[in-house]
Each structure stands twice: as structure tokens, then as C-alpha cells.
C-alpha positions in Angstrom: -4.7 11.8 -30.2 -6.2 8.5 -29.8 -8.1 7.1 -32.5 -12.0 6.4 -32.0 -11.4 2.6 -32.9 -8.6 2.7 -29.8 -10.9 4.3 -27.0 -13.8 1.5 -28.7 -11.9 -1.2 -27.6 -10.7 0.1 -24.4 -14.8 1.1 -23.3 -15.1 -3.0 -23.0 -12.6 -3.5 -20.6 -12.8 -5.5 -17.4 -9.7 -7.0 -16.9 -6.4 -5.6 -17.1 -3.2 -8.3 -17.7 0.1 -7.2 -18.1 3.6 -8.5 -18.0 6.4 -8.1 -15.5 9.8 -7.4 -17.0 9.7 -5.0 -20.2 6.4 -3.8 -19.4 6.2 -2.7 -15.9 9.8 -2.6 -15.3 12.5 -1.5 -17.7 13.7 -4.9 -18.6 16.7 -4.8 -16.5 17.2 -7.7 -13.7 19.6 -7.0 -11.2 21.1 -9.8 -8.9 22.7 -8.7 -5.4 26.4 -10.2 -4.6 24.2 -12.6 -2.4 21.8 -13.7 -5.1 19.4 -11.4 -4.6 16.9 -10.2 -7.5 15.9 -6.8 -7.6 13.3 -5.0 -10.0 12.7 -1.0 -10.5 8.7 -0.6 -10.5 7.7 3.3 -11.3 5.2 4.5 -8.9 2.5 5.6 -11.2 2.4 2.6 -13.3 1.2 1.3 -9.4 -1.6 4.1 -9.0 -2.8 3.4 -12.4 -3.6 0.0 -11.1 -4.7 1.2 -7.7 -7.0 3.5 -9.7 -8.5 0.4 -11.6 -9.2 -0.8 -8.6 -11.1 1.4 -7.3 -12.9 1.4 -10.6 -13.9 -2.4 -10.7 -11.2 -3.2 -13.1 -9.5 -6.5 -11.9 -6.0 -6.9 -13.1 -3.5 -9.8 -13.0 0.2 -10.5 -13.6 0.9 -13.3 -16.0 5.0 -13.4 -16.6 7.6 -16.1 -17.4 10.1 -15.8 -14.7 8.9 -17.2 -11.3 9.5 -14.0 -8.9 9.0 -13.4 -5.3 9.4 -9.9 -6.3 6.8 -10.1 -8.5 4.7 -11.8 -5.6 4.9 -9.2 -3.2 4.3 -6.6 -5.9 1.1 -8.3 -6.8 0.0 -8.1 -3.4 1.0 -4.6 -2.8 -1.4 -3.7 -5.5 -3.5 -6.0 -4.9 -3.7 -7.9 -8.2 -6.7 -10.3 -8.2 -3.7 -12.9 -9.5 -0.5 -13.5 -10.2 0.8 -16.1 -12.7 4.8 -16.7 -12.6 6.6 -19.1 -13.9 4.4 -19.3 -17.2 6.5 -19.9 -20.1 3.4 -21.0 -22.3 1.0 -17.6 -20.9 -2.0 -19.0 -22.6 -1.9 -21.7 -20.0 -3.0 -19.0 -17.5 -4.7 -16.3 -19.9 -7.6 -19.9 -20.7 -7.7 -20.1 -16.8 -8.1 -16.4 -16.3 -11.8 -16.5 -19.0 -12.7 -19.1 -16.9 -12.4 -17.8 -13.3 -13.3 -14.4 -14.3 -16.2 -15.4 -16.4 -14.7 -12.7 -19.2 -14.8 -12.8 -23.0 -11.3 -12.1 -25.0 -12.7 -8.6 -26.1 -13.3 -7.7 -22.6 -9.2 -8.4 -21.6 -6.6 -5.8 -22.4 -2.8 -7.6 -22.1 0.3 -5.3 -22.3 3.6 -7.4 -23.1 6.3 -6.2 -25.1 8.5 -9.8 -26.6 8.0 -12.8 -28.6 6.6 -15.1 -25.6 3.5 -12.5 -25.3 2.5 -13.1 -28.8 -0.5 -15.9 -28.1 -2.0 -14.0 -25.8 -1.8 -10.3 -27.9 -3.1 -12.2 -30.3 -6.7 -13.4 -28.8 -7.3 -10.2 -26.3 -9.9 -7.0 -27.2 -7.1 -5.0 -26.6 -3.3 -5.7 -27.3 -1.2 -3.1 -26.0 2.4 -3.0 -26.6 5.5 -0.8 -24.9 7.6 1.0 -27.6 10.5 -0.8 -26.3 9.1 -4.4 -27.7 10.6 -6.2 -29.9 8.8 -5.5 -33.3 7.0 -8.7 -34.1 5.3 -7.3 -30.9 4.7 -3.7 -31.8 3.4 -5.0 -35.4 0.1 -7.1 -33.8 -0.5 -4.6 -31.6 -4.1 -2.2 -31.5 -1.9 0.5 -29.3 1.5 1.1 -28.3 2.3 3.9 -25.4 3.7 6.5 -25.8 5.8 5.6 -22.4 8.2 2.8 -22.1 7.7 -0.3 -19.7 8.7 0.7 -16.2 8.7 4.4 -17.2 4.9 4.9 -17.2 3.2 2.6 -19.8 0.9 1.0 -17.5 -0.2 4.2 -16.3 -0.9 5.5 -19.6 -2.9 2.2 -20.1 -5.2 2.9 -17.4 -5.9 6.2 -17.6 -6.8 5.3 -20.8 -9.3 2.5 -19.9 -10.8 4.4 -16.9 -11.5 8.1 -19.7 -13.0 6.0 -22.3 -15.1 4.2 -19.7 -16.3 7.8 -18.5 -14.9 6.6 -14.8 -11.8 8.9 -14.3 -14.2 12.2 -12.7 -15.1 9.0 -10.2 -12.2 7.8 -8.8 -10.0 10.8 -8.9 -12.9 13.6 -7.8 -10.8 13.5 -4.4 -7.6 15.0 -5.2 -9.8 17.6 -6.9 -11.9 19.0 -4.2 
């Protein structure tokens, strides 16, 4: 059961920021004989955001590792941005108030290690995977249930759109 104080924070969301590796992939990197980098993304976790979408809810990538993967995952789900190769995230995270116009308490940020911490720290909402390291899981409002790449963004924006009283809206289709 989610606590009142959890679907609170989640009703003032309008942007959605979440990390790449850990959060919505497992954390494992594999490189091809050839150099190659390959990523495991879980389908829902991209519906979730394809539902936020259709929503309103803007969402952006902000990870450390500079990724083309990343790139043409952003653009499959049509993030509104994608910040790679941010090893300080609150370089991007001061951009992303700017350009979106947004306070803190109307950004939720999912991460799940140590680098993620200044960012947790200043959101409305700071969501962690149950496979982050604990410093992580400690400053946290929420942590999923699911694990990053298994589900845990999903279950991060089906919670936003129920609080928000828009999940009848965008998924009265696949119920008629």
C-alpha cells in the first residue's frame, strides 16, 4: 500500500528524470567482440513512459556514461531530452528547471548509486530501485517494489499517472 504522503508527492509531478544503467536496465553492460555496447531495456518500463506521454508528463534521461544506445532509446520514446556523458548530473538537472520552467517539487528522478545523490536530494520526489546501493535507498521518499530494468520505471509511472487521476484517460482504449 502506498502511503498518503507518497501518492502527495507524486500528484505534483510534471517531469519524470531517470537514469540509464541500474535503473532502466539491470546494470549489466555488455560489449560485442567488435566493441559493441549493448543494453537490455524491459518493454514496460517503455510504455510507462509512452503512457506519460500521452499524459503531458515530459521525461528526460540524465546518465554518466555517453551512450548511443541511450540516444536512440531516448528517441524511441521520445524523451523531451537526453543528458549523457554527465558525471556531475546537477549540471543538467539546473538546465532542466530552466528549460522546463519546473520547480524541484514538481521533478521525480529515479537513480539507484552514489553519483545520483545531488539530484535525489533536491527533487519532490526521489525514487530509488531496490537494487541501489544503500546510501541511495536511505534518502529516498519511495523505492519500487521492481528492480531497474525489471519494471521500476513502470511502476513509477503508473504511480504518477493514478495519483494524478489520469490513468482511466490514457488507457480507456485497451478497455473498450
Amino acid at each position: 500500500m502506498i502511503s498518503r504522503e507518497i501518492l502527495d508527492k507524486a500528484k505534483r509531478i510534471n517531469l519524470l528524470i531517470f537514469d540509464i544503467d541500474g535503473v532502466m536496465t539491470d546494470g549489466r553492460i555488455i560489449y560485442s567482440i567488435y566493441g559493441d555496447e549493448l543494453k537490455f531495456f524491459d518493454v514496460q518500463d517503455g510504455f510507462g513512459i509512452t503512457l506519460l506521454n500521452r499524459a503531458g508528463i515530459k521525461s528526460v534521461i540524465i546518465t554518466a556514461k555517453k551512450s548511443r544506445i541511450v540516444k536512440l532509446r531516448g528517441r524511441d520514446l521520445r524523451v523531451a531530452k537526453v543528458y549523457h556523458g554527465y558525471t556531475d548530473k546537477l549540471i543538467p538537472f539546473n538546465k532542466i528547471l530552466r528549460s522546463f520552467r519546473l520547480a524541484p517539487e514538481e521533478i521525480c528522478f529515479i537513480g539507484d548509486d552514489l553519483i545520483d545523490i545531488p539530484v535525489l536530494k533536491r527533487v519532490g520526489f526521489a525514487v530509488s530501485v531496490p537494487n541501489a546501493v544503500s546510501e541511495v535507498k536511505n534518502i529516498a521518499h519511495h523505492i519500487t517494489s521492481n528492480t531497474g530494468g525489471r519494471g521500476a520505471v513502470r511502476e513509477v509511472c503508473d504511480l504518477i499517472l493514478k495519483s494524478q487521476n489520469k490513468w482511466d484517460t490514457v488507457t480507456s482504449k485497451y478497455f473498450a
